[in-house]
C-alpha positions in Angstrom: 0.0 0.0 0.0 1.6 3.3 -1.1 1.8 6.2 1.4 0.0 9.4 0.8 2.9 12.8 1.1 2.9 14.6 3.6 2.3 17.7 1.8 -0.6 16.4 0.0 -3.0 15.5 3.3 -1.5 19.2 4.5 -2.8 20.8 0.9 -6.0 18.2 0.9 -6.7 19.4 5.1 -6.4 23.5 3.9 -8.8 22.6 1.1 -11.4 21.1 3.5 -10.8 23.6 6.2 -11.2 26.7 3.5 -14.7 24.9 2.3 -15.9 24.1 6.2 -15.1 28.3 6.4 -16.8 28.9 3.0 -20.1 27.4 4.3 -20.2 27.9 7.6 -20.3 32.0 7.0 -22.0 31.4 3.5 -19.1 33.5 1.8 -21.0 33.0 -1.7 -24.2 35.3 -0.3 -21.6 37.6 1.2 -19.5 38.1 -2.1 -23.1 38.8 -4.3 -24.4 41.7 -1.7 -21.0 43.3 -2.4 -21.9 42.9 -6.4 -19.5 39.7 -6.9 -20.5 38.6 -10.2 -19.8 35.4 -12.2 -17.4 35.8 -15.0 -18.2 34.3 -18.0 -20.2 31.8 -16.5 -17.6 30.9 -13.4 -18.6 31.1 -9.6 -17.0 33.7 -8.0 -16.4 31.8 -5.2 -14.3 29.5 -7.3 -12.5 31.7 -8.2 -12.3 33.5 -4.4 -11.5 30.1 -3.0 -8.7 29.2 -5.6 -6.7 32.5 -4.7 -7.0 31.8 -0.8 -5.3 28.2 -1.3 -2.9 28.9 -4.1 -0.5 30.4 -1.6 -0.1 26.8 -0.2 0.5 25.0 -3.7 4.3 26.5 -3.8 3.1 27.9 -7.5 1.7 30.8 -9.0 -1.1 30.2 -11.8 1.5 30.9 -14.7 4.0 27.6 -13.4 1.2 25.8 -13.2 -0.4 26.1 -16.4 3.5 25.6 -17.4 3.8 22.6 -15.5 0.4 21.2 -16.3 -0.9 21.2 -12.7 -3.1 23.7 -12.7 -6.7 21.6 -12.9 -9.6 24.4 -12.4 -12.1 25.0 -14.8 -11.6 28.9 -15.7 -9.1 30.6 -17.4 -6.2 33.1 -16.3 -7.9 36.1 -18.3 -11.3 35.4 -16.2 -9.4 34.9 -12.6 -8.1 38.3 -13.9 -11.2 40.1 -14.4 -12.5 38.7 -11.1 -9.9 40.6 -9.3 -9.9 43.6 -11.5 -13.4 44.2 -11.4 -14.1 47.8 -10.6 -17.8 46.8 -9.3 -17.1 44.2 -6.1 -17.4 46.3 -2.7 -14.1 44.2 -1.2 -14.7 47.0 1.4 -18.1 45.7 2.3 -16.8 42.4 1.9 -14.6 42.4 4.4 -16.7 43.7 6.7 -20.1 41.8 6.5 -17.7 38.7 7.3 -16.0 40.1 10.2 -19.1 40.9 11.6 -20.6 37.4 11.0 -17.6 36.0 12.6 -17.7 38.2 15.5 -21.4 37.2 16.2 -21.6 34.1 15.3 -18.2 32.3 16.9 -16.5 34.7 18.9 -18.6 36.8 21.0 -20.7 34.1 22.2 -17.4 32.9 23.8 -16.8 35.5 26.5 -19.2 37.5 29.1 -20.6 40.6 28.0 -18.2 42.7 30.6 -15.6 41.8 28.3 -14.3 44.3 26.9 -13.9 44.2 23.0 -11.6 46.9 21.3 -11.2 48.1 17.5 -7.5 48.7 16.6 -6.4 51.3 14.3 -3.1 50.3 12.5 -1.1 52.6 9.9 1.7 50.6 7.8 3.1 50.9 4.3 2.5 48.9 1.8 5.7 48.8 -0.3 6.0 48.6 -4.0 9.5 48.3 -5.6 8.2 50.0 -8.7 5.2 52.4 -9.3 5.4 53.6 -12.9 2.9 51.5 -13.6 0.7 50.8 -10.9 -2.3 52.8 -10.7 -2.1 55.8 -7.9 1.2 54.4 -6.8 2.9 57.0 -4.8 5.8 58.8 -2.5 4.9 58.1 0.7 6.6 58.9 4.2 7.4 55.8 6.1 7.1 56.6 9.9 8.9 53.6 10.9 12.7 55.1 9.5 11.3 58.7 8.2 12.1 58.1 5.1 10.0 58.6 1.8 9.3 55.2 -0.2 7.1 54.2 -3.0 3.9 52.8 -2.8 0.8 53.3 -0.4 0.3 53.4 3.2 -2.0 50.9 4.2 -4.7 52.1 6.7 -6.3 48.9 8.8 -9.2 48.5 11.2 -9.7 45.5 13.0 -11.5 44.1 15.9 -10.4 42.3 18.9 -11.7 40.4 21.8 -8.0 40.3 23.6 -7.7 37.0 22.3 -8.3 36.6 18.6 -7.7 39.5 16.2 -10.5 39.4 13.4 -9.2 42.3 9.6 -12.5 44.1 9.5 -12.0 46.6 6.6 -9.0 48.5 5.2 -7.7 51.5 2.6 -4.6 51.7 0.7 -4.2 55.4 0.9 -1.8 57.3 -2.5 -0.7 60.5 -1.5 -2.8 63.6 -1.3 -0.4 65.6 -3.3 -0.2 65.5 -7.2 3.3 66.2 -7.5 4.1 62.5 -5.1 2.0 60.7 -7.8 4.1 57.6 -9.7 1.9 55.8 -11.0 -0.8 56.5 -13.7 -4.2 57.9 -12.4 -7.5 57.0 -14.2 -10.6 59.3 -14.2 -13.8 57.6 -13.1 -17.4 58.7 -12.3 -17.6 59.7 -8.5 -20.8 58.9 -8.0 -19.9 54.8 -9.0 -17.9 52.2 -6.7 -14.8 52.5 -8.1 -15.1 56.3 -8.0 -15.9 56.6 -4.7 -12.9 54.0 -3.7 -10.3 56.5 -5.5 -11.2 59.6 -4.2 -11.0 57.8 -0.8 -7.6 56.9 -1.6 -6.5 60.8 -1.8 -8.1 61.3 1.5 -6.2 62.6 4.6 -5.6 59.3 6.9 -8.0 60.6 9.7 -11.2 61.1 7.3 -10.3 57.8 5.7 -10.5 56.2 9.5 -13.8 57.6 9.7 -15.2 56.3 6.3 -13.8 52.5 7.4 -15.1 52.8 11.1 -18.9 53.3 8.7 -18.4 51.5 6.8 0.7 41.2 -5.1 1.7 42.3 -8.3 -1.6 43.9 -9.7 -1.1 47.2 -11.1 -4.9 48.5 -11.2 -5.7 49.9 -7.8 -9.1 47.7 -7.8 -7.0 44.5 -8.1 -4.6 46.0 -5.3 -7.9 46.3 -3.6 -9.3 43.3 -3.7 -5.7 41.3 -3.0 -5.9 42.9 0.7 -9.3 41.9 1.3 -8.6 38.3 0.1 -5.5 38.5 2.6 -8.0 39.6 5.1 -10.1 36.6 4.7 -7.2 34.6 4.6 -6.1 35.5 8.1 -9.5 35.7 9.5 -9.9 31.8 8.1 -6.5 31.1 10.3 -7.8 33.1 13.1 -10.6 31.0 13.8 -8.9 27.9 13.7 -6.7 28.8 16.0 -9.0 29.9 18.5 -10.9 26.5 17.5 -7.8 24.5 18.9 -6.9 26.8 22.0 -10.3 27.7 23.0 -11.8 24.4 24.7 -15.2 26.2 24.5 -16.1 25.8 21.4 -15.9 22.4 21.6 -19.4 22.4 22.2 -22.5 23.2 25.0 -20.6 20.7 27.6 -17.3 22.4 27.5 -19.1 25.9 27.2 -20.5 25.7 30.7 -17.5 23.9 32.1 -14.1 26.0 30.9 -13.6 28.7 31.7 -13.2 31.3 28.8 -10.1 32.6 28.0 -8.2 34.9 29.8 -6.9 38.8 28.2 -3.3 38.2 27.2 -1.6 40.6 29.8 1.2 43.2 29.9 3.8 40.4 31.5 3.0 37.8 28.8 3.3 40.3 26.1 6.8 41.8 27.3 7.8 38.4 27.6 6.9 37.4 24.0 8.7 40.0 22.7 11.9 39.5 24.9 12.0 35.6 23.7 11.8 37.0 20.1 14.3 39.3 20.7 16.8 36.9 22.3 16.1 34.7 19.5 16.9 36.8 16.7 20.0 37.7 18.6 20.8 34.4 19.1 20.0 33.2 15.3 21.7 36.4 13.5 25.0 37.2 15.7 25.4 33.4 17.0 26.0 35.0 20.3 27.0 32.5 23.0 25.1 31.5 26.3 27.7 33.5 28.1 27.2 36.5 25.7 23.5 36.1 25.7 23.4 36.1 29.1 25.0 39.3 29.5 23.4 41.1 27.0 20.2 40.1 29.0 21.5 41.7 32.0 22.9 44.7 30.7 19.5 45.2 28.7 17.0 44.6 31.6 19.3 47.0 34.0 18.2 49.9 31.2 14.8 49.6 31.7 12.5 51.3 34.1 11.6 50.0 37.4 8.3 48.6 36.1 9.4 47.1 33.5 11.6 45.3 35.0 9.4 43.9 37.3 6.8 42.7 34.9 9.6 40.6 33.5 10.6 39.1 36.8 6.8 39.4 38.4 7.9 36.9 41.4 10.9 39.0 42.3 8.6 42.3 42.3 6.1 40.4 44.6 9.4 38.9 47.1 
């Protein structure tokens, strides 16, 4: 009897997870209220659930069509126009499925004294070349003050202290004409895509407000609709992650037995972060134990008082 690989039960259990997901939420009624369309006679959520488990085959669409393995029924130039189209509301997208995830698995989890927070992140999204993607821009990166091209990527997401569920997002170009790359495309702005370019020339604070209301493509709608299928990406992993460390959703016994999971606190988060950091150290300047050691010492005695002691809680408390 011949032995299945490994990597083909780890493809075959994605595949099954992304189409428990799919149906559980009913991601097909979701994508058609936000104007996801068939293309030439192709279900959009084919072609939605195709781009979520690619990243896992190793291989873009072009090697396999090179290489013969690529076995779905549509063609490149209609996977193409899926993510180009100027009509889907990814926006909406995003955001009717965090909010069926939030109500329907998560928040059912914890009391209602908990206390649930949105998060409000600001990153860049970096492009190597913007010539000729569309609004591609100079913008300032906050993180080494430096100008760089592409967009900054403005993020809201939702959080129980626990799991962290992508609600909606906007790649912001720059407000100013003269830090436009890339090409810039006059539409209607009374239509979708309209509306989703002139929020893109926005000021970062009235873009929060309008999402709080609320790859390689070059068109901005492609760019557009790659983030949101990263989104549902991450909120598929989310959940099956809290599925395996949350003993409550095991069902009604475990429910009224376990207790529900705890906020992840200050200590455990500084300590996270010190573990990474010694890591790296350890992984990128081979430091010894001795060495590491030290530099552990020397880098605590730096720090203020309380951080100190919420590394080293039981030598606060002594």
């Amino acid at each position: 009897m011949s032995s299945i690989p490994q990597k083909h039960l780890d493809e075959k259990a994605f595949v099954d997870c992304v189409q428990r997901f799919f149906s559980k939420h009913q991601v097909g009624r979701l994508l058609a209220r936000c104007n996801g369309m068939k293309e030439k006679g192709v279900s959009p959520v084919s072609l939605l659930r195709y781009k979520l488990s690619n990243i896992f085959v190793g291989r873009s669409m072009y090697m396999q069509q090179r290489t013969g393995s690529f076995k779905e029924e549509f063609s490149k130039n209609t996977f193409y126009r899926f993510l180009n189209s100027a009509k889907t509301n990814w926006l909406r997208f995003t955001s009717l499925l965090a909010a069926d995830i939030v109500n329907r698995d998560i928040k059912g989890l914890t009391n209602d004294s908990r206390k649930n927070v949105f998060i409000i992140d600001d990153s860049l999204f970096n492009r190597t070349s913007c010539r000729k993607t569309e609004l591609g821009s100079k913008v300032f990166d906050h993180t080494d003050m430096h100008f760089k091209k592409g967009f900054r990527m403005l993020t809201l997401s939702w959080s129980d202290g626990n799991t962290l569920i992508p609600v909606n997002s906007c790649l912001l170009a720059s407000a100013k004409d003269t830090n436009i790359i890339g090409p810039v495309k006059n539409f209607d702005n009374r239509t979708l895509a309209g509306k989703r370019r002139k929020l893109a020339r926005t000021k970062a604070p009235e873009a929060m407000l309008n999402l709080i209301g609320e790859c390689h493509s070059l068109s901005y709608d492609a760019l557009t609709a790659h983030v949101a299928i990263v989104f549902t990406r991450y909120m598929l992993f989310a959940m099956e992650q809290r599925q395996n460390e949350d003993q409550r959703t095991l069902g009604k016994l475990f429910f009224l037995l376990v207790d529900e999971m705890a906020d992840i606190t200050f200590n455990r988060s500084l300590g996270i972060l010190m573990a990474a950091l010694m890591a790296s150290l350890q992984e990128i300047l081979k430091l010894s134990d001795e060495q590491l050691t030290a530099f552990t010492a020397d880098f605590e005695a730096r720090l203020p008082e309380y951080l100190r002691n919420a590394l080293h809680p039981e030598i606060a408390m002594a």
